[in-house]
DODO-750984 format. One line per 3 residues: number of its first residue (from 1); their letters; for each residue x, y, z of C-alpha. Coordinates in steps of 0.02 Angstrom, whole numbers. Layout:
BEGIN
NUM> a> X/Y/Z; ... .
// end
This chain:
BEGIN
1> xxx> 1531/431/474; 1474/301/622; 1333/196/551 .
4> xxx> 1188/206/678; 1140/75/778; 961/0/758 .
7> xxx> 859/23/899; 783/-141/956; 631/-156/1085 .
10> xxx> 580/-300/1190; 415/-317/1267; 388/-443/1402 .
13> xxx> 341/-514/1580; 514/-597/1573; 593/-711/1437 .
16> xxx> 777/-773/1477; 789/-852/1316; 744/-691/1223 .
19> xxx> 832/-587/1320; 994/-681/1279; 962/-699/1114 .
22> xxx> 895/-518/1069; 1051/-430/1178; 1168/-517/1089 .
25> xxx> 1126/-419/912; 1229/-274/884; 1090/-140/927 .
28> xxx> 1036/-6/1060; 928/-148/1154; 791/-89/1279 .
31> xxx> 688/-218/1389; 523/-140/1409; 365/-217/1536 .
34> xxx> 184/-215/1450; 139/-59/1529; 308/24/1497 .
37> xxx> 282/8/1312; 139/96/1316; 178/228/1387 .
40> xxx> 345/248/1308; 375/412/1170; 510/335/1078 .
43> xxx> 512/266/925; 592/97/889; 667/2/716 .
46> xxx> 623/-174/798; 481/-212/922; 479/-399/980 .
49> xxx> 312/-421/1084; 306/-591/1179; 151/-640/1253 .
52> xxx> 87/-458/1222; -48/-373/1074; 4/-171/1113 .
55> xxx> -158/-49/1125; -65/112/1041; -60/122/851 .
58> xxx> 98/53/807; 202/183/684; 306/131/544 .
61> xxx> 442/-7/588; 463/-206/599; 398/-311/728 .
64> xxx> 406/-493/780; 264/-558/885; 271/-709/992 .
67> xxx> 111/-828/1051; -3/-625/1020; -41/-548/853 .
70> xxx> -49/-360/808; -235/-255/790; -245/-284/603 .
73> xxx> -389/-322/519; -451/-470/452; -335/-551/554 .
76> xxx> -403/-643/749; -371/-806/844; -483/-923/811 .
79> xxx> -432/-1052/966; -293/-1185/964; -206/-1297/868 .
82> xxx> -183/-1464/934; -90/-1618/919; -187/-1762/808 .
85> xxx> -73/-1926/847; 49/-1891/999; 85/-1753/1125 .
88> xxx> 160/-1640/965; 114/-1556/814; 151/-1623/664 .
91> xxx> 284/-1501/560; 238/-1539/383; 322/-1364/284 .
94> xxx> 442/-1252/276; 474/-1115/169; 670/-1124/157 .
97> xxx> 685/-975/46; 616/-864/170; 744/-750/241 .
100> xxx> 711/-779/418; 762/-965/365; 940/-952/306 .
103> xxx> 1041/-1104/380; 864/-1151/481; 809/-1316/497 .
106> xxx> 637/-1338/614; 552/-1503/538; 618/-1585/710 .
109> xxx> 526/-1453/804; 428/-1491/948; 277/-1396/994 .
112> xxx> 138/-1437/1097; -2/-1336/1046; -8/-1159/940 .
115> xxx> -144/-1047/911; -263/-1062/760; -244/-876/668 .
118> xxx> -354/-829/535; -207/-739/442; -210/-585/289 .
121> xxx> -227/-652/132; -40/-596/85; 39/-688/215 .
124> xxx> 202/-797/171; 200/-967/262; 357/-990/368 .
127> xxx> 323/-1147/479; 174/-1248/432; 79/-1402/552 .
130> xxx> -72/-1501/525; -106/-1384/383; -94/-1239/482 .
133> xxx> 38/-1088/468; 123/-1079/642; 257/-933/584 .
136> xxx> 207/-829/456; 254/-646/372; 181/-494/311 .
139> xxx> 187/-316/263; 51/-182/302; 104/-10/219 .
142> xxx> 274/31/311; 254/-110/446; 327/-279/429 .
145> xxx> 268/-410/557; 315/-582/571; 208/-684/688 .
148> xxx> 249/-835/784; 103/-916/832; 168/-1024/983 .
151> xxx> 219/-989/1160; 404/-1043/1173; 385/-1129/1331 .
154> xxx> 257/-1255/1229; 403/-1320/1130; 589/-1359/1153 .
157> xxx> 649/-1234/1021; 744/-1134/1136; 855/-1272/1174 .
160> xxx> 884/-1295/959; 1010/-1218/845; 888/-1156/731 .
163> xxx> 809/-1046/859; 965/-916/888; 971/-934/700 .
166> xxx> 819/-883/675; 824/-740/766; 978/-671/706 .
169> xxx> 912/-681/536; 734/-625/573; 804/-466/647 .
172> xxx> 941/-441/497; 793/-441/380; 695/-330/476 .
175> xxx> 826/-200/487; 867/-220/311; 663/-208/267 .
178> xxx> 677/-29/366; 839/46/299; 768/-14/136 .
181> xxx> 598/68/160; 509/114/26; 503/299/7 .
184> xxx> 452/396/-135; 493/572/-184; 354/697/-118 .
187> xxx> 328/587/18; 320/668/202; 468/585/326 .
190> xxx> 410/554/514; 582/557/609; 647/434/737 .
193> xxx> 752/590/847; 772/586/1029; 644/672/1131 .
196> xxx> 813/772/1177; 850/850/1003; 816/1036/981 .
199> xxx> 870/1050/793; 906/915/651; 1031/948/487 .
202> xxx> 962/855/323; 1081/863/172; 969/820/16 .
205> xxx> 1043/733/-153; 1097/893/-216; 1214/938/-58 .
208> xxx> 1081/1063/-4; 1065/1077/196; 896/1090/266 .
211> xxx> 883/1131/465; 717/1059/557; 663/1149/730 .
214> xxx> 614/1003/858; 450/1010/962; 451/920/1117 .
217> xxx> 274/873/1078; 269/794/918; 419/694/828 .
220> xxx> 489/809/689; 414/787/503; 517/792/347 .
223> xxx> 403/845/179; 558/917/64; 585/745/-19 .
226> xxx> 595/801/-209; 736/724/-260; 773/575/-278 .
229> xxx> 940/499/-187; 1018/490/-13; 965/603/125 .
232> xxx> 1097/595/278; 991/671/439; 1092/726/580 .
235> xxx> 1064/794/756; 1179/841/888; 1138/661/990 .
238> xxx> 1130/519/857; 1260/475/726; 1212/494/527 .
241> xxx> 1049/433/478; 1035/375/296; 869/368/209 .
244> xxx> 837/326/8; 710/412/-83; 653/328/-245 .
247> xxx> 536/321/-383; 480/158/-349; 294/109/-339 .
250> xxx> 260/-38/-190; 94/-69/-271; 174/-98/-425 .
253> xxx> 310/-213/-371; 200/-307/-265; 186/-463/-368 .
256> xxx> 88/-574/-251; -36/-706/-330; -209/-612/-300 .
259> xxx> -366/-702/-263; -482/-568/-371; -432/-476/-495 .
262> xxx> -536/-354/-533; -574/-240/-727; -659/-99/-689 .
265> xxx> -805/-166/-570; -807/-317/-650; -725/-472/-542 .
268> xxx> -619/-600/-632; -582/-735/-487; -424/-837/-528 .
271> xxx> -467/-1017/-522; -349/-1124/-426; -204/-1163/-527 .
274> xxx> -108/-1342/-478; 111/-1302/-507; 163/-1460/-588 .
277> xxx> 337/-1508/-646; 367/-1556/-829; 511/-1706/-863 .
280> xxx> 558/-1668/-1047; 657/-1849/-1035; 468/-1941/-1052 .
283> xxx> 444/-1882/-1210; 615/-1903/-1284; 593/-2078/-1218 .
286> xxx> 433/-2115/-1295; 512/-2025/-1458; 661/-2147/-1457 .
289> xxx> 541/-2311/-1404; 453/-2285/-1566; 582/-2247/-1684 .
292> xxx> 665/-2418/-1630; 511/-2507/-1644; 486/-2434/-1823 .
295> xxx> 644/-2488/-1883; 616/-2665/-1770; 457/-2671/-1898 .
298> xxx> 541/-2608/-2066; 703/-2747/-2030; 587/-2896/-2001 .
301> xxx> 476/-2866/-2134; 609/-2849/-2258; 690/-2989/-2189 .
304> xxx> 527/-3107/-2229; 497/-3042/-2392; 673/-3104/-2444 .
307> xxx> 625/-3292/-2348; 473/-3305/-2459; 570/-3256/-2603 .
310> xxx> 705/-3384/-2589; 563/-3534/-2542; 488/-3490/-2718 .
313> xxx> 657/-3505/-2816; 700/-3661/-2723; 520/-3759/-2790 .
// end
């Protein structure tokens, strides 16, 4: 069966260095203007916005926004970043086991000036400067986002390594995050399908086939998710589409440090907890310093007992 391309969106006034870097992914890559987006039908895996907040709801999916941030809230612009000693900001983290940061190194970045985002309480830093996140990531329901919270033209990391890198692996873990969505048995499917597609085959777990009747109105819902497993969906236009159905719970596995916890009504707020390292060799060290200086002790004093012994047989 031919694995199906993800479909990958770009949104933009005109980026070369995107464009480059986004084309060269093995996807079904559209370049779409601000206005084009919103009034496109389709559906998309990955939606890079550059420059751009989109007005529609945005459905389930992954999306990378550049110098804008999504409608979500709790989460605004709260003005701009800027350099304290020098024409740059000052990189002062990075979160190397972030996916996005396989093989990445940024603390030589160069950026002008970033904007100053009051971010969800869940986000993972990426980049940090001055005590500020610059690239961050997050997960709302069935939408990933990672934000980058700088206009690329304000910094030289288009000419850098790490910046192809980046991408690459940004958009690798985004299409894994969506083929690895979690869905749960009982749960209702809303169908990427071309506009195009009159009917769709679903084979279930149990080999059963299932054919859905496509409006040209509405994309086509799936609701027949009772067993757990592999569904492959198939129209006449696209290749196999795979999707997992679990058990799992993403509340559950969500393991996130909280800031309130809460028992019943009652609020138990966490107090702030410091990580700090413990070096076993300090104690053996201290262990072994005062066994020698016990035995130092027990030597000598035997050792003068026997002197004043002998000075009383010699008078």
């Amino acid at each position: 069966q031919e694995k199906r391309k993800p479909s990958i969106a770009l949104v933009t006034k005109g980026s070369f260095f995107l464009q480059k870097v986004l084309s060269s992914y093995e996807s079904d890559f559209s370049i779409l203007s601000y206005d084009s987006y919103e009034r496109e039908e389709r559906e998309f895996d990955i939606v890079v916005f550059d420059g751009y907040s989109p007005k529609k709801d945005l459905p389930p999916g992954g999306y990378l926004f550049i110098h804008s941030i999504p409608s979500i809230s709790g989460m605004q612009i709260q003005g701009e970043i800027q350099a304290n000693d020098g024409p740059v900001l000052n990189i002062t983290d990075q979160n190397e086991f972030h996916p996005g940061m396989r093989f990445v190194d940024m603390r030589k970045l160069s950026v002008s000036k970033a904007m100053k985002i009051l971010w969800p309480i869940d986000t993972i830093p990426i980049l940090e400067a001055q005590n500020n996140i610059l690239i961050g990531s997050f997960a709302k329901e069935r939408q990933d986002y990672i934000i980058i919270g700088f206009d690329l033209l304000q910094s030289d990391w288009p000419l850098k390594l790490s910046f192809p890198l980046f991408m690459a692996n940004t958009l690798e873990w985004l299409v894994q995050k969506q083929s690895l969505n979690n869905i749960r048995t009982g749960d209702s499917i809303s169908l990427k399908m071309p506009k195009s597609s009159k009917e769709i085959q679903i084979a279930d777990p149990m080999g059963k086939k299932i054919s859905i009747l496509v409006s040209d109105k509405e994309s086509p819902v799936f609701s027949q998710t009772n067993y757990a497993g592999f569904y492959d969906i198939q129209s006449q236009e696209n290749a196999v589409q795979t999707l997992a159905v679990n058990f799992f719970s993403q509340q559950e596995s969500n393991i996130t440090p909280k800031n309130n916890i809460f028992f019943g009504e009652k609020n138990a707020s966490t107090r702030d907890l410091e990580t700090t390292t413990s070096e076993i060799w300090r104690i053996l060290a201290y262990i072994a310093f005062f066994i020698l200086l016990a035995e130092w002790y027990l030597y000598h004093r035997r050792s003068f007992s026997f002197q004043g012994f002998f000075k009383k047989a010699e008078l």
